[in-house]
C-alpha positions as CSV (number, residue, x, y, z in Angstrom):
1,X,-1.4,18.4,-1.5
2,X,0.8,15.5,-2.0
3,X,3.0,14.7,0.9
4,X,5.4,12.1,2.7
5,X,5.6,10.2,6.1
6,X,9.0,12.9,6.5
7,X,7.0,16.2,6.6
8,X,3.3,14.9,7.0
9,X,2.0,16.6,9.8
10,X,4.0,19.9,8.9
11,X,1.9,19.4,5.7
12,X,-1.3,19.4,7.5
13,X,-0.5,22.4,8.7
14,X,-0.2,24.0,5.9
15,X,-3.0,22.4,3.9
16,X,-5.4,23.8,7.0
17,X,-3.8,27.0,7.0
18,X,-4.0,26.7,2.1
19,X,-7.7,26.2,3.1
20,X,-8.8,28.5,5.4
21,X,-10.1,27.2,8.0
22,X,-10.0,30.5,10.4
23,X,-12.6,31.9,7.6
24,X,-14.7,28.8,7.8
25,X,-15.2,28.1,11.1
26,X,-16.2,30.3,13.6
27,X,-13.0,31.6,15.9
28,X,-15.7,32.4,19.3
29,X,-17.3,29.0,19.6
30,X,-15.7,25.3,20.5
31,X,-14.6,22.8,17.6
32,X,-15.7,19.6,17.4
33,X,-12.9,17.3,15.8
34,X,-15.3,14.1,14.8
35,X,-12.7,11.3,13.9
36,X,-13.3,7.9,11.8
37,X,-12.8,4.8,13.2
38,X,-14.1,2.6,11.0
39,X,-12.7,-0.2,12.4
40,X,-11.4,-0.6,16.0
41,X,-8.2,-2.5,14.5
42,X,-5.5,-0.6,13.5
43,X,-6.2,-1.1,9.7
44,X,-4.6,1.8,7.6
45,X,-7.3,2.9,5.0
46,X,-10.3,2.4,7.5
47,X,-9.5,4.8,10.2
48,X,-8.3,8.7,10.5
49,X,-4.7,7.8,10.8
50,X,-2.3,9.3,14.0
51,X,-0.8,12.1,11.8
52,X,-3.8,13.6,10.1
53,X,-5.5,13.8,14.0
54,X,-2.2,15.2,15.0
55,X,-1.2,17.6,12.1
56,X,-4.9,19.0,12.6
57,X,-5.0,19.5,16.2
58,X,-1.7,21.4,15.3
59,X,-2.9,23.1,12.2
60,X,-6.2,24.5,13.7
61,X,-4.1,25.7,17.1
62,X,-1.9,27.7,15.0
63,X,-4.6,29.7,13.6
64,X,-6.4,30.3,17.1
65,X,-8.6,27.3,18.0
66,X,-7.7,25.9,21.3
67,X,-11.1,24.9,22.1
68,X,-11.0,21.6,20.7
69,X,-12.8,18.2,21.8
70,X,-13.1,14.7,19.8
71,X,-16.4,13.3,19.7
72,X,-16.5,9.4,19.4
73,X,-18.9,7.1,18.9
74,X,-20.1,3.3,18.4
75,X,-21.7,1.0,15.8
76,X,-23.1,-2.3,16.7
77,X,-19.6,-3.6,15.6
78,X,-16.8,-1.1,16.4
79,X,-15.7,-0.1,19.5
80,X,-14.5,3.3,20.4
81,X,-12.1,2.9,23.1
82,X,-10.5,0.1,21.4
83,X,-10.3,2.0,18.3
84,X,-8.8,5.1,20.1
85,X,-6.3,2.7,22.1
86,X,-5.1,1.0,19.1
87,X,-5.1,3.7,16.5
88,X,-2.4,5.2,18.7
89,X,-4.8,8.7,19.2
90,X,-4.5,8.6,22.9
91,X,-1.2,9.9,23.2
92,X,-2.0,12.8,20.6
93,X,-5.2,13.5,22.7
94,X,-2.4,14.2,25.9
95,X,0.3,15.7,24.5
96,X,-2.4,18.4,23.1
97,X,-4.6,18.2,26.3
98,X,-7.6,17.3,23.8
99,X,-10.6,16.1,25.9
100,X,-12.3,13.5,24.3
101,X,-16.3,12.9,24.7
102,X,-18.3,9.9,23.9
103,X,-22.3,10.4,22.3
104,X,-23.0,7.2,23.9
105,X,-22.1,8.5,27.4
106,X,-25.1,9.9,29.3
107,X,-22.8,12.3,31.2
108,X,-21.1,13.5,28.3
109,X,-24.4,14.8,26.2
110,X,-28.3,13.9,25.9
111,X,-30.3,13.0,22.8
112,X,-32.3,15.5,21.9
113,X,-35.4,15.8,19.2
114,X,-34.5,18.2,16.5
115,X,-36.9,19.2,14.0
116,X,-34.7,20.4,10.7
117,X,-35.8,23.7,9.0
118,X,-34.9,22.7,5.7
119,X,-36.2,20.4,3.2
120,X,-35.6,16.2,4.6
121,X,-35.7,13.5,2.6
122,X,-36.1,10.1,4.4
123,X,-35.0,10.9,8.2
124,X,-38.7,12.2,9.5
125,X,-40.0,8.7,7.7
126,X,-37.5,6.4,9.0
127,X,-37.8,7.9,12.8
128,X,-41.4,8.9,12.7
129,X,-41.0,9.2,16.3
130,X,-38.3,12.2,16.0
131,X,-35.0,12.7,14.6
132,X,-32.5,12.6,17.6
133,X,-29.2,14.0,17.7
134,X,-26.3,14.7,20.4
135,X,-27.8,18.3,22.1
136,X,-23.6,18.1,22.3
137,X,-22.9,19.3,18.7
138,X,-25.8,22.4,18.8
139,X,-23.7,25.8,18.4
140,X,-20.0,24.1,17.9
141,X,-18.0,24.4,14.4
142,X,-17.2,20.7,13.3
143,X,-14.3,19.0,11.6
144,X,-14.6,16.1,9.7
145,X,-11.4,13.7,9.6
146,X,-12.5,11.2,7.3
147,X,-10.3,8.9,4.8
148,X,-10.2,8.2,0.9
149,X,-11.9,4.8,0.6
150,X,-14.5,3.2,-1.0
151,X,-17.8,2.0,0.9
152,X,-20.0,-1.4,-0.1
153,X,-22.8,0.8,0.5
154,X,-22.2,4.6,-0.8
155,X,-18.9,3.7,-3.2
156,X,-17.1,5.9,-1.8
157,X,-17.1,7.5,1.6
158,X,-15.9,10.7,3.4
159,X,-16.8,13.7,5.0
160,X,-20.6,13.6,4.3
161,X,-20.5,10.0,5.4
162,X,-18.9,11.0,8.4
163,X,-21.5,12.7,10.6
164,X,-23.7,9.3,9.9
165,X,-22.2,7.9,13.1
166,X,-21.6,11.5,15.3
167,X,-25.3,12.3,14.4
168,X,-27.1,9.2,14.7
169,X,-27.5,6.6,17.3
170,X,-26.8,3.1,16.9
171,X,-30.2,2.4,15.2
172,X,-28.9,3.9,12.0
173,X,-28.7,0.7,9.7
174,X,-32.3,1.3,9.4
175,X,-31.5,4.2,6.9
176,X,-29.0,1.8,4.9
177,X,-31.8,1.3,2.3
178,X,-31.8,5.2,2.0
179,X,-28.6,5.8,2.5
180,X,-27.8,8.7,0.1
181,X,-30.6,10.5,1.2
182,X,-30.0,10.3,4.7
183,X,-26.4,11.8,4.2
184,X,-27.8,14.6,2.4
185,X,-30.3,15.1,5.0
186,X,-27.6,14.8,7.8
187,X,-25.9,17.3,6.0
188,X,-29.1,20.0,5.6
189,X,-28.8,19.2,9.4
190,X,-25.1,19.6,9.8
191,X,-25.7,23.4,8.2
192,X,-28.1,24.6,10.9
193,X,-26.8,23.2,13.9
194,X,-22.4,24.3,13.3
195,X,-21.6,27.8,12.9
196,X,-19.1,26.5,11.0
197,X,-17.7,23.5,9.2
198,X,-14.5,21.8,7.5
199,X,-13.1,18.7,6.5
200,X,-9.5,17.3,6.2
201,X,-9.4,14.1,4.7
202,X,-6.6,11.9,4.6
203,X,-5.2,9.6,1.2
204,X,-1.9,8.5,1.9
205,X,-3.0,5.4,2.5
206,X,-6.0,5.0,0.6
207,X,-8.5,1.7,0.7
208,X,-9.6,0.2,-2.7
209,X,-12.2,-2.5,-2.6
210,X,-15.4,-3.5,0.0
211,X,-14.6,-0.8,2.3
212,X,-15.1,0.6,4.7
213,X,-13.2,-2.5,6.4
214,X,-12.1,-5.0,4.0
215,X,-9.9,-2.9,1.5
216,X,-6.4,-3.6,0.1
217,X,-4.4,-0.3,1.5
218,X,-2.8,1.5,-1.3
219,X,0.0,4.1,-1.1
220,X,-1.1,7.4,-2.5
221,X,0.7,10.2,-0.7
222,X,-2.4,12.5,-1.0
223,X,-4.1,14.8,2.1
224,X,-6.8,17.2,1.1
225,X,-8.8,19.8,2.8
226,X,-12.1,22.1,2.6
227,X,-14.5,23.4,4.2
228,X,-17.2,22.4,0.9
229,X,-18.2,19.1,2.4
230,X,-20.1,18.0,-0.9
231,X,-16.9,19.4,-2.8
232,X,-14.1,17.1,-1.0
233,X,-16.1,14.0,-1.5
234,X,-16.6,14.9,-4.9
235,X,-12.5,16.0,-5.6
236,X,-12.1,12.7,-3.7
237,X,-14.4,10.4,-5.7
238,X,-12.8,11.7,-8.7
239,X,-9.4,11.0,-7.9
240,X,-10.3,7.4,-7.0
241,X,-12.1,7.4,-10.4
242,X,-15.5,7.5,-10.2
243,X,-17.7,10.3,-11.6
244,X,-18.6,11.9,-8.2
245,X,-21.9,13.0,-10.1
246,X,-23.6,9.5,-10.9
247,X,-23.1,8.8,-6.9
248,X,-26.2,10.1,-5.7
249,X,-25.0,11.1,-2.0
250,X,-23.2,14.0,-4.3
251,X,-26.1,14.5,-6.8
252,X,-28.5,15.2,-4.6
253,X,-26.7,17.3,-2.5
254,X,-25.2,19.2,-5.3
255,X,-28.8,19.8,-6.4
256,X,-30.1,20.9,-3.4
257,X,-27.5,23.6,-3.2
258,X,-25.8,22.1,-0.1
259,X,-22.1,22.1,-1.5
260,X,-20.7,21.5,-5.6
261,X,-20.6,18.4,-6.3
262,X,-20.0,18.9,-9.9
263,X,-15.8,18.5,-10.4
264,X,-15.6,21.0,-13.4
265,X,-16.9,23.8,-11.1
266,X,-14.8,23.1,-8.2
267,X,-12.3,25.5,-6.9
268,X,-9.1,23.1,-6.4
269,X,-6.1,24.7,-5.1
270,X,-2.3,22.7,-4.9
271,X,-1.9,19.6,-6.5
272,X,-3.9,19.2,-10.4
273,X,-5.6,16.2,-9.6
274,X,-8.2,16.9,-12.8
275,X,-6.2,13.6,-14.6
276,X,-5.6,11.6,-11.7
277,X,-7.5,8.1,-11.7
278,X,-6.9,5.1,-9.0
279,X,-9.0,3.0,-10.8
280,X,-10.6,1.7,-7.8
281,X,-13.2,-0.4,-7.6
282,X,-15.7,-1.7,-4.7
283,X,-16.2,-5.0,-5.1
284,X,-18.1,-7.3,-2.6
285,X,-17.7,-9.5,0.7
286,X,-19.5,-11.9,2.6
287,X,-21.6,-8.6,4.8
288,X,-22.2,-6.3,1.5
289,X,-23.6,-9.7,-0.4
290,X,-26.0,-10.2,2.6
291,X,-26.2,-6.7,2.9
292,X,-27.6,-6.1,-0.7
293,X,-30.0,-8.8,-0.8
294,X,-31.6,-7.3,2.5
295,X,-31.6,-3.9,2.0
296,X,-32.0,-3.3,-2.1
297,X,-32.4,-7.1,-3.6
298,X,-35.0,-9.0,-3.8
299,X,-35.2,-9.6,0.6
300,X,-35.6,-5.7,1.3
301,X,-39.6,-5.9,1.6
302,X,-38.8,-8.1,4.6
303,X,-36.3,-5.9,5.9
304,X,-38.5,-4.5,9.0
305,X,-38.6,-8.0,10.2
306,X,-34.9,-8.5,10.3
307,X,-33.6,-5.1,11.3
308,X,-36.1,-3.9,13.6
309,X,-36.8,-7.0,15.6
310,X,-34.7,-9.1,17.5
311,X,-33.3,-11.0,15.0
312,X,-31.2,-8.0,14.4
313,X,-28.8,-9.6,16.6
314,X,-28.2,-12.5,14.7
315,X,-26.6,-10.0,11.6
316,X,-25.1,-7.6,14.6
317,X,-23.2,-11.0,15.3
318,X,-22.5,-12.1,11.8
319,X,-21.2,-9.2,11.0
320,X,-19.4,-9.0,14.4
321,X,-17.8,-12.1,14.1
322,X,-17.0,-12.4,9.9
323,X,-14.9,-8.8,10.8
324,X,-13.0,-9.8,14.1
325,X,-12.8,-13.4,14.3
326,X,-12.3,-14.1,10.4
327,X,-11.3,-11.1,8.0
328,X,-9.1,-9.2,10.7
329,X,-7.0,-12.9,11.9
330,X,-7.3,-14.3,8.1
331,X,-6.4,-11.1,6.3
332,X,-6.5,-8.4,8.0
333,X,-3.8,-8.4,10.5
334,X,-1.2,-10.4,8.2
335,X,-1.8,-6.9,5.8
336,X,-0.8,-4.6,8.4
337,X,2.1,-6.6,9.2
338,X,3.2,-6.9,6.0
339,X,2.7,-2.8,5.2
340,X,4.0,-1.9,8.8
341,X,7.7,-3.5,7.7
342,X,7.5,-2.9,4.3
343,X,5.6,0.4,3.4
344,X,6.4,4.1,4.1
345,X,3.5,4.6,5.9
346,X,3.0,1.4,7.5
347,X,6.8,2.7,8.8
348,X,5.4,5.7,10.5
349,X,1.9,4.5,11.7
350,X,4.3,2.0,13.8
351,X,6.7,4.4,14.8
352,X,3.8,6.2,17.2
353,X,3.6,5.2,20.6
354,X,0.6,3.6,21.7
């Protein structure tokens, strides 16, 4: 659906309402709203953005689900409650009485050992010792609300790549070197454990370039919505324009039957986005060119040494520090700026109370 910072969150509404999500997830159980930050810095592009949290808290209590909670959670660079704070959710999360759990916090769930009944991939290789998830999620729909980006890893990223940090704990860069099959496994996961599931997935400001951090914001005026997780990422891919087949996140899950991932047998309703084509492209910074050489170039047979031991910590800080203390003061923050007093959207992000 396209849309505009006037009647956004109205336009959620609708979209959820377009979709379906009453017959997709199921009305007797809780609802898991799993947001993306990305980035703890208010950066438009990397992070669920104020109205798509809002306009789906609203769109999903319209149609009967009050049960709702966000589930956060933390990488080795990005902090959740600075991400919440300055992303402007916490006012949404009170003026819709929204509880908000962290997977992370002992008292708000345990890690548990799940053994999948389907087919996995990588995950029972790369934790030999037991997959572990949040006991949290067992038995609650889930809603993804990931943006349209690209990713230095994956290409692009959305809802697929969004249970990566809701499922696993903070050891999960040791999947990167796997890291299409470990979303289709999360997602053969995903299928056993919620009764139901959905995505909404925001592009009006969309991030083109090294993502999911570094990306030049674009303007695209787009929200879409489905409960086909393999099928949004796909629609999404496309529309950014890449074939969403030769990603092999989407392949392999559209070949394993877990969602369509082929775009010619997609069911798209609203906008025709068949012709649409941002020409985006990924691109590379300083972390995906260290990245690459350590996890797929030439370094990757040494990458147990660097990622498993303690000298973990001296990329945990690299990274750390080329985000925060370079990209976000060099770049970064002058962007937003610049988009907050110049852009439509950059308009309404800073219209939000914090």
């Amino acid at each position: 659906m396209k849309t505009d910072p006037a009647t956004v969150v109205d336009d959620y509404i609708r979209l959820i309402r377009q979709a379906e999500a009453d017959k997709c997830l199921d009305p007797g159980t809780a609802t898991i709203l799993k947001d993306n930050i990305s980035w703890h810095f208010p950066y438009l592009s990397a992070n669920t953005t104020p109205w798509q949290l809002e306009g789906t808290i609203r769109g999903l209590k319209e149609l009967g689900f009050n049960d709702l909670t966000c589930v956060q959670n933390k990488t080795v660079v990005t902090n959740a409650f600075k991400g919440e704070k300055l992303n402007k959710y916490i006012p949404i999360f009170e003026k819709y009485d929204i509880p908000v759990l962290y997977n992370f916090r002992e008292d708000d769930m345990k890690w548990v050992t799940y053994e999948p009944k389907g087919e996995i991939l990588v995950l029972d290789k790369i934790f030999p010792e037991g997959i572990r998830i949040p006991d949290y999620f067992f038995g609650k729909n889930v809603v993804h609300l990931p943006t349209m980006k690209c990713h230095i890893y994956t290409t692009t990223t959305g809802a697929m790549k969004n249970a990566f940090g809701g499922l696993l704990n903070t050891k999960r860069h040791y999947t990167h070197s796997v890291i299409h099959e470990t979303l289709v496994d999360l997602l053969t996961i995903q299928k056993e454990i919620h009764p139901g599931m959905f995505a909404v997935m925001d592009g009006t400001v969309c991030g083109n370039g090294p993502g999911p951090r570094t990306m030049e914001p674009v303007e695209k005026d787009y929200i879409l919505a489905g409960a086909d997780q393999v099928a949004i990422d796909a629609v999404a891919a496309k529309m950014m324009g890449f074939d969403p087949m030769s990603l092999p996140y989407i392949r392999i899950a559209h070949e394993k039957g877990l969602g369509t991932g082929d775009f010619r047998h997609i069911e798209i309703i609203g906008e025709d986005v068949e012709k649409i084509n941002f020409r985006f492209s990924v691109g590379d910074n300083l972390a995906s060119t260290v990245g690459d050489l350590l996890w797929f170039g030439p370094l990757k047979a040494l990458q147990n040494m660097f990622f498993r031991t303690p000298l973990v910590n001296l990329f945990i800080f690299g990274s750390f520090f080329y985000h925060d203390y370079f990209w976000w003061p060099a770049r970064g923050k002058k962007k937003m700026e610049y988009f907050k007093k110049n852009y439509r959207w950059g308009k309404l992000f800073d219209s939000y109370s914090e």
